[in-house]
Residue, then its C-alpha position, 0 to 999 in steps of 0.5 A: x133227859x137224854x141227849x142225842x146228835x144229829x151224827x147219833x141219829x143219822x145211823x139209825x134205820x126208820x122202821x114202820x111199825x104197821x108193815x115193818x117197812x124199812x124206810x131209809x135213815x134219818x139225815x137231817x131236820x125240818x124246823x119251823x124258823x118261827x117257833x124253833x121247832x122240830x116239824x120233821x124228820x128227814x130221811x134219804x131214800x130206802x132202796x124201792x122206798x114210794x118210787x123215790x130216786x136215789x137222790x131224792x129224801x122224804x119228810x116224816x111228820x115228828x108227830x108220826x115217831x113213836x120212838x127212837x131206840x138205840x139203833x132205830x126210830x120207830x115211826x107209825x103210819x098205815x098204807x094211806x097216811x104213808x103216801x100222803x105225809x113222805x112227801x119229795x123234799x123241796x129244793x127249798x124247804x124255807x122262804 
């Protein structure tokens, strides 16, 4: 099994495998607090990434990685799934 920080993920790039699209970097989780799972990655904004602002991040479902590489994390989304799964990150992701 390979093992992986936080620190290790955060200087790899998000790439689209459907358009090549370079999508930010990866700089925290989302878990699910009731089963202690991973749900989503999250990722600071790419320069002209949806229109983001500069301090606004983006959620990736964990379902949508396809894999993550030395230097990158490959993730698939097509042009309609994008818009609606990179969603703003909530001040408050938990009750």
């Amino acid at each position: 099994m390979d093992i992986i920080s936080t620190e290790e993920l955060r200087k790899k790039e998000i790439i689209n495998l459907c358009d090549g699209a370079r999508l930010g970097y990866a700089c925290d989780f989302e878990f699910n607090k009731c089963t202690a799972q991973i749900v989503g990655l999250i990722i600071e904004k790419s320069s002209g990434f949806l229109g983001l602002g500069s301090s606004d991040s983006a959620v990736i479902p964990w379902c949508k990685i396809q894999c993550i590489g030395e230097d990158t994390i490959l993730v698939n989304f097509n042009s309609a799934e994008l818009q609606n799964f990179c969603r703003k990150r909530k001040k408050k992701i938990f009750d």
